[in-house]
N, C-alpha and C positions, 0 to 999 in steps of 0.2 A: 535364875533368869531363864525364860524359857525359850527355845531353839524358833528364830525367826528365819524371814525369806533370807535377808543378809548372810546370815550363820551357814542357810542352807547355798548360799550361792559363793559362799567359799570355802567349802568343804567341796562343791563340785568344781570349783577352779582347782585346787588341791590335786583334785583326783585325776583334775583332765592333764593338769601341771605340775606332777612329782618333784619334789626339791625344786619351790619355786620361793620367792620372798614376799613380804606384806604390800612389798614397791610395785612386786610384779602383778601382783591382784589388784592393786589401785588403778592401776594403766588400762588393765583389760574390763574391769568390773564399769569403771566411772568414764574414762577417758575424756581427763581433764586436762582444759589446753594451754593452761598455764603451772608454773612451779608452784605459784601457794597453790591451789588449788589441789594440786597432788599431795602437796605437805599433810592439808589436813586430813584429804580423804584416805592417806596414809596412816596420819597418826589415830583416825576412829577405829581404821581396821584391827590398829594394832593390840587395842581394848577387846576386840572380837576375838583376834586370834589368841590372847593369854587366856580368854573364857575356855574355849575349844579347848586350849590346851590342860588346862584345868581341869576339863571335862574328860580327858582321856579321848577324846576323839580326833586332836589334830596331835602330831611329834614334832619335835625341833629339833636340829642339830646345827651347832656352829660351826661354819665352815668360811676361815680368815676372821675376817671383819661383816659378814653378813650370817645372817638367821633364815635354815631352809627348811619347810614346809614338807609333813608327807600327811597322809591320811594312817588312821590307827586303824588296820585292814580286822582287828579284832573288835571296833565297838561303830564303824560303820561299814554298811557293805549296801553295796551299789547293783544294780540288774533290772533288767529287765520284767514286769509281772511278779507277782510275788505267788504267783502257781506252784513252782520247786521250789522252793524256799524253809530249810528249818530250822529252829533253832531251841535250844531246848529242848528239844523232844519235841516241839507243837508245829505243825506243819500251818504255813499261811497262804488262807486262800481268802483275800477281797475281793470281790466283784466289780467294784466301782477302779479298780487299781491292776485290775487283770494285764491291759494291754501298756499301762505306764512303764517308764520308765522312772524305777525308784530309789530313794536313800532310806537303809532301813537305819536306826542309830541305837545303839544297846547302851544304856547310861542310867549310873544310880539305881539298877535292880528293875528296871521298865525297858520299852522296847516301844520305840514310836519309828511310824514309816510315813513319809513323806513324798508324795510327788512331785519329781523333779520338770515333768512335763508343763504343768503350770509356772513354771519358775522360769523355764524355758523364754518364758515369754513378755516378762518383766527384764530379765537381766540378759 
């Protein structure tokens, strides 16, 4: 399944939100004004957040009765421009992506960068 705007817009609630829950991204993502409404938009994320975590790019850790969110600071990394940016050995310089604000995501032996600025804008 490959990484959409959704995926990408909570991986940045994630990062904005360290140890936050799937409840807390439904509120802030969707802000639904009623209980089903939350329910479901709850239970889609929760489909996203097993992928992510799947994927080695979101971690879990139980804490009581609730499930807390971090980012995998090893398979995404978050900044400004991708000017200083290396990884592997290969230095990254887009043009189109210079002044972004980006998510770069290392996953399954590839490396895909994303702008978060457009997303900005949607979510």
């Amino acid at each position: 399944m490959p990484i959409g705007d959704l995926d990408l817009a909570i991986l940045s609630f994630v990062a904005d939100n360290p140890s936050s829950t799937v409840t807390d991204a439904a509120k802030e993502l969707f802000h639904p004004d009623d209980v089903e409404k939350l329910r479901r938009r709850d239970t889609m994320l929760r489909h996203r957040y097993k992928n992510l975590c799947v994927r080695d790019l979101l971690q879990s850790e139980k804490s009581g009765n609730r499930t807390l969110y971090s980012i995998n600071p090893e398979k995404a990394i978050f900044g400004a421009g991708l000017q200083n940016l290396e990884i592997g050995g290969h230095k990254w310089e887009i043009p189109d992506l210079a002044s972004d604000y980006c998510i770069v995501l290392i996953m399954d032996g590839k490396v895909e960068v994303h702008s978060l600025d457009e997303l900005d804008l949607r979510w």
